[in-house]
N, C-alpha and C positions, 0 to 999 in steps of 0.2 A: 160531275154533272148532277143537279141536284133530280130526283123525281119529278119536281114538279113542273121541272122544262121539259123536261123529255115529248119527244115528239110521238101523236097515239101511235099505236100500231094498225094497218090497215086489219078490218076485223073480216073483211067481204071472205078472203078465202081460208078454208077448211084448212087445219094444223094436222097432217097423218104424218109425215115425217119429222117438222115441223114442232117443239114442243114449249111454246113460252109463257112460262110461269110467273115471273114477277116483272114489274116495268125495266124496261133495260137503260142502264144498267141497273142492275140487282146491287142489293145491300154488299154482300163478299166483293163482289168488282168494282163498288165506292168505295171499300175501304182500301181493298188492293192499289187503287188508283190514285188515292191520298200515298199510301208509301213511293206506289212509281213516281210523284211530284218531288219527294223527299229525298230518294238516293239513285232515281235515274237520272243520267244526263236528260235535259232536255233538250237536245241532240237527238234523241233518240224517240221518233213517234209511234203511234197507236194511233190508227185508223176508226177498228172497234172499239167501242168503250168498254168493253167485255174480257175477262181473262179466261182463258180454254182451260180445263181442267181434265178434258179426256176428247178422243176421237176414234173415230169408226168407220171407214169407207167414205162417203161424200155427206156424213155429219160433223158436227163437234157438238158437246157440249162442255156450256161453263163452268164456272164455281159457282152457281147460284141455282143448278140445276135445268138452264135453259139449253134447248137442244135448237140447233140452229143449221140450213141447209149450207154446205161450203162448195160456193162459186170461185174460191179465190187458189184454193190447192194448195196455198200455201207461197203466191205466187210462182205457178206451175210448177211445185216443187212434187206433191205427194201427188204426182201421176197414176199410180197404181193402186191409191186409197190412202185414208189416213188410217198407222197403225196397222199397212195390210200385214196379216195372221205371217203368210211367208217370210215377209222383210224381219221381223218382229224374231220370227223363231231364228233365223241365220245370226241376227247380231247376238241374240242372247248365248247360241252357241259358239259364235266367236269372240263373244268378249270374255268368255270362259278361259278359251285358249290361248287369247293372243291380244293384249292391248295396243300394243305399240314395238316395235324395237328402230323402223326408220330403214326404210325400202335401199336407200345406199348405205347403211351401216352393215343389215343381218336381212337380205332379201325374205319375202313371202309367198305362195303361190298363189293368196288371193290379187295381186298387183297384176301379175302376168294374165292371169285368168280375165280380170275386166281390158287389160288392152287388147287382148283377142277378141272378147265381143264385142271389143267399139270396131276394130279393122273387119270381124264380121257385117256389120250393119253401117257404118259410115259409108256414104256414097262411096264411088271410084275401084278403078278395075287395074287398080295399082296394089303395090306390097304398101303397107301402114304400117306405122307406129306411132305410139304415142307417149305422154309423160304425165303421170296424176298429181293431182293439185288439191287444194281445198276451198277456190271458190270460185266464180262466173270473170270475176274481176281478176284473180290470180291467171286463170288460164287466158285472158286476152292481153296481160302485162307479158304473158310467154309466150304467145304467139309475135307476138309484135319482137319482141328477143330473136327466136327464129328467123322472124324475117328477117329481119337487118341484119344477122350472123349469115343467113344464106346468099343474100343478094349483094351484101356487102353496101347498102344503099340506107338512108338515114329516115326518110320521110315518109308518113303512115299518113292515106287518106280518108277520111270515116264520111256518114252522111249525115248529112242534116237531120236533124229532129230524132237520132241516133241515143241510144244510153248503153254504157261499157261497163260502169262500176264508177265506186266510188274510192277510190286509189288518185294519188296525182299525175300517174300516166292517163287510168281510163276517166279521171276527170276531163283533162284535156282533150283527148276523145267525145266525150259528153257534151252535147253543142246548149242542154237546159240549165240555164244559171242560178236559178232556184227551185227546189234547195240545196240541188246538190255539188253547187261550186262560190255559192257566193260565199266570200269573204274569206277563200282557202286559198287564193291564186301566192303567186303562178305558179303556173303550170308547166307541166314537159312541153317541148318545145318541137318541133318540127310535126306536127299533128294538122292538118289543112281537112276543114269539113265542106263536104260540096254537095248540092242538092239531091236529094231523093226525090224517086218517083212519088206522086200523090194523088192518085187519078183522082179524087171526090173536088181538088184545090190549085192543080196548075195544070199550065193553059194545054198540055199533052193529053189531058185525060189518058185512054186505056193506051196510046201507043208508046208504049214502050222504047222504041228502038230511037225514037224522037229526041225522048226525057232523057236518054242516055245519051247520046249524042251530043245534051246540052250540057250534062256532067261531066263528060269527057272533055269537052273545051274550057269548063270550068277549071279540071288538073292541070291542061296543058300552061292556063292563064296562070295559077296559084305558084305551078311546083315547075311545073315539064314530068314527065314518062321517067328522064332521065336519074333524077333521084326518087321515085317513087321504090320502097319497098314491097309496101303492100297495100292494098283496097282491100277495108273491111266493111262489110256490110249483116246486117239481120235480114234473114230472107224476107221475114214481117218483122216492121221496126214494131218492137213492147213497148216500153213505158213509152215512144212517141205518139202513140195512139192507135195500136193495131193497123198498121197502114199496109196493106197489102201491095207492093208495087204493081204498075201495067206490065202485062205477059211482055216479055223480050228483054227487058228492063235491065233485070241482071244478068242474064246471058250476055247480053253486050256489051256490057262494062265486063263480064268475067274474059271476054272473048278479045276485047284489046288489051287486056292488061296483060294476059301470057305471046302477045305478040311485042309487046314491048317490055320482057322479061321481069314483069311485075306480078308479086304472088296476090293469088286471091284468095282471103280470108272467110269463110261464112262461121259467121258466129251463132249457132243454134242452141244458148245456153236458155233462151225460153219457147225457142220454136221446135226442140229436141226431143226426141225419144216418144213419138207417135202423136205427138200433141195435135196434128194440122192434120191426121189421118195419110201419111206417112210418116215411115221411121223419121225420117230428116224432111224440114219445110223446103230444104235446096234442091229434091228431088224434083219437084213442080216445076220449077225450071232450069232441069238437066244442065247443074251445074258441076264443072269441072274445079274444083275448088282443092287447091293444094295443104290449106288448113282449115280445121276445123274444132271451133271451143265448143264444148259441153260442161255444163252442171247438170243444177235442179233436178230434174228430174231421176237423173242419171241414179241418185241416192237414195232416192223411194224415201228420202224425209232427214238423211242423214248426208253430211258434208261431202262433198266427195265435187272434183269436175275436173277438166281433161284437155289437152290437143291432143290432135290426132290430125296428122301430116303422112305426104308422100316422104318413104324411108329414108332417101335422100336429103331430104331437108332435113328432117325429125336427124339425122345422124351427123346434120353439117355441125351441130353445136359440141364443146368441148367436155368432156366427162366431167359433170361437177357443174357443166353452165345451166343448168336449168333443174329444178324439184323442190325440193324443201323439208323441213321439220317432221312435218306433220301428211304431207300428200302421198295422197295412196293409202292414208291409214288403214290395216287389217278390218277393222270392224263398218268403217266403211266402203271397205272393197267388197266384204261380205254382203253387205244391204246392197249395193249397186246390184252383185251376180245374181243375186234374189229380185230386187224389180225388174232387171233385163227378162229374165228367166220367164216371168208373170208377164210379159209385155208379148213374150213369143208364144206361150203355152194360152193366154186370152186374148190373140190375136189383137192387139190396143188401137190397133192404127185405124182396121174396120170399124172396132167400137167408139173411135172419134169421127169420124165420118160419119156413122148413124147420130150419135148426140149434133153434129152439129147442122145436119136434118133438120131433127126435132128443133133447133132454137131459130134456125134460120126457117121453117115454116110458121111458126108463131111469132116472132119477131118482125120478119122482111114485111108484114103488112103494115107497121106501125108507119111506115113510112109516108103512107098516105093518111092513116089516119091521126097523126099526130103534128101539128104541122111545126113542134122544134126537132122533129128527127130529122136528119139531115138524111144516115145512111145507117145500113148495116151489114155488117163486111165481115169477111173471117174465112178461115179454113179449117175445117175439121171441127176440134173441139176450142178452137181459138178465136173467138167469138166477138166484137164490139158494135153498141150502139154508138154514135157520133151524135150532139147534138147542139143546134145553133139555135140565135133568135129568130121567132114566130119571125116570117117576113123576110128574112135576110141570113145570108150567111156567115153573121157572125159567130163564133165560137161562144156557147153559153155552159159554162162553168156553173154559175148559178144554181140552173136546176137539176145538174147532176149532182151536187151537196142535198139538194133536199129529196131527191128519191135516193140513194143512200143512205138519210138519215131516216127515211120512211121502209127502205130494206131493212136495215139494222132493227129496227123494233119490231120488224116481223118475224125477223126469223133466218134471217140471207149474210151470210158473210161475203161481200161483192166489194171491188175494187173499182178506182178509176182512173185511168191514165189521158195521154193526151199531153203534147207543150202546152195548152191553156187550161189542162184538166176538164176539157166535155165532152169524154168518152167513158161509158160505162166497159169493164173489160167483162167477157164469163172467161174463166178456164176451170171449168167442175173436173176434178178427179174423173178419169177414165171410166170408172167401175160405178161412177152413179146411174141409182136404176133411172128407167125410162117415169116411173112414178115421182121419186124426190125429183128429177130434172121437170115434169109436168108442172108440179106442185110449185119447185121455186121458179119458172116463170109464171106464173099464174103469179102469183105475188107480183114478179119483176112489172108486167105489164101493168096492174092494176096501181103500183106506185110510181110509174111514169103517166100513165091517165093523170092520177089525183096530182102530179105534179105539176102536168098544164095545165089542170084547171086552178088550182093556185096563183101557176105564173100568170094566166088570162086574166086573173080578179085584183092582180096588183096595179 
């Protein structure tokens, strides 16, 4: 991207955490960016135009010396901070000791150590266990294994506007076809997507028990009960556009499916580990959930993610039917017990609930005063602006490209999700102060203003 496209950077609000030096991208990140054209797939995107060169709690800075606020975590990966000091000293002293030898060859006791604090803090008032993995997608390809190994039943039901991974099982699962399925099919086969709750967009709004009601007849239409294995759901669908379902919602889908001896899945690999201001986002609605996937966060920045199942299930499978190479890696097991640890000793869950206070008291007014905000929604530190056409409620994508592209030059590493992409996400690190989180909405506000006034002048 040359300098002299680049879009200004808003100048109105004061840079204290904030530190931008040269127009972004900077000279180091256009030339880095010329090699990424050269020997990366272009498969493979970049949102920011910017290369990280270091981080520090809820900053980073680039190669070009810009310090910029990070809203994104990494997508909710570095919960506990970027680079937090603890995670940092554990791996340095486990990779001293121990890189690798492979959890079913020559066992470890860091392996054992994190499934105990996931059967610590995972909902349910049953014996757990679990089996480590090394990604968000890995762990929903084995959860769905378990199931069908438990129930002895073939067919897995996901929701709509739902994202699993990018594998050709949890493609299949994944109901958005670009970019993350086109032109990769087919796909695994027995997979039936059925509607989620969306109070801001169907005709249920906040009743819950309604929306489900109408999902439930949608299985029985697709599948029948009778081969259903398992219903997986995101307690807030992520990359769908932070959609909070109406209160009842999943309780009542979780509540026929164990009457019709169908497992329920919550998959909390972005809603996990204190993000929504509890440990699990399934706890909101006192879900009895038989499996449950974790990453992200789980690794405080390093690989690591998980089921974690009632014992029985988690045991129905054959020694050897489920792990891998690499899962549960020592050095990763290390960073998990270290961000758990951080999560319990800085009480995380409280500290997203307060941030997401502060974004939902500065934000929720946009709504009136802007007239493409649709909504703003979120729990805890899991945050989304939604946003349509002046006038109507169309989905407008549009001008969440251009405040974006007006964050990024200020200062904001911010994401957007959404099936039509017009939703702005936050997920700030846990541990950002109450000042960097002031500072980067103060920015976020002032580049959705300047973005309607834009859109008004076209």
């Amino acid at each position: 991207m040359p300098a002299s496209t680049v879009t200004k950077p808003l100048a109105s609000v004061p840079q204290v955490a904030r530190n931008i030096l040269t127009p972004i991208p900077g000279p180091k990140s256009r030339e880095l960016m010329q090699e990424h054209h050269q020997y990366v797939s272009a498969g493979v995107g970049a949102l920011m135009p910017v290369f990280a060169d270091s981080a520090s709690g809820a900053t980073i800075t680039d190669v070009d010396g810009n310090r910029f606020i990070d809203l994104a975590a990494g997508i909710a990966v570095t919960g506990v901070g970027n680079a937090a000091p603890q995670v940092v000293s554990a791996v340095q002293q486990e990779v001293a000791k121990l890189t690798h030898t492979n959890f079913a060859t020559t066992p470890y006791e860091g392996y054992v150590r994190v499934c105990r604090k996931l059967a610590e803090h995972i909902p349910g008032q049953w014996e757990k266990k679990s089996v480590l993995l090394n990604s968000g997608a890995e762990a929903v390809e084995n959860a769905v294994k378990i199931a069908r190994k438990f129930t002895g039943r073939p067919a897995i039901v996901v929701m709509d506007n739902s994202f699993h991974g990018r594998t050709n099982l949890t493609m299949a699962m994944t109901t958005k076809a670009s970019p993350y399925k086109l032109g990769f099919g087919p796909f695994a086969p027995d997979v039936y997507s059925v509607p989620f709750s969306y109070p801001l967009r169907d005709e249920y709004g906040e009743n819950g028990a309604e929306a489900a009601q109408r999902t439930i007849d949608k299985i029985k239409l697709l599948v029948g009960h009778e081969s259903v294995a398992a219903i997986i759901a995101e307690p807030i669908q992520g990359e769908g556009g932070f959609v909070v379902p109406a209160p009842g919602f999943l309780k009542t889908l979780n509540t026929w499916a164990h009457q019709h001896g169908i497992l329920y899945v919550s998959d909390e690999i972005q809603t996990g580990f204190c993000r929504t201001g509890r440990w699990f986002a399934s706890e909101y609605s006192d879900l009895d959930a038989d499996l449950v996937t974790t990453a992200k966060a789980l690794g405080g920045g390093l690989p690591i993610s998980a089921v974690t199942g009632r014992a029985e299930i988690m045991d129905s499978v054959q020694p050897g039917g489920i792990g891998g190479t690499y899962g549960g890696n020592p050095v990763s097991c290390a960073a998990a017990l270290a961000s758990v640890t951080l999560m319990e000793s800085e009480d995380l869950p409280q500290r997203a609930l307060h941030i997401g206070e502060l974004i939902q008291d500065r934000l929720a007014p946009l709504e009136q005063e802007v007239a493409e905000v649709a909504q703003v929604r979120g729990l805890g530190a899991m945050q989304a602006i939604e946003f349509v056409h002046s006038g109507d409620e169309r989905p407008n994508g549009e001008i969440v490209s251009r405040i974006l592209k007006l964050t990024a030059q200020s200062g904001l590493i911010l994401l957007n999700c959404g099936i039509h992409g017009n939703v702005v996400r936050l997920l700030p690190p846990l541990v950002i102060t109450d000042e960097e989180l002031t500072e980067a909405l103060d920015v976020l506000i002032a580049a959705i203003k300047t973005a309607s006034q834009e859109t008004a002048a076209l």
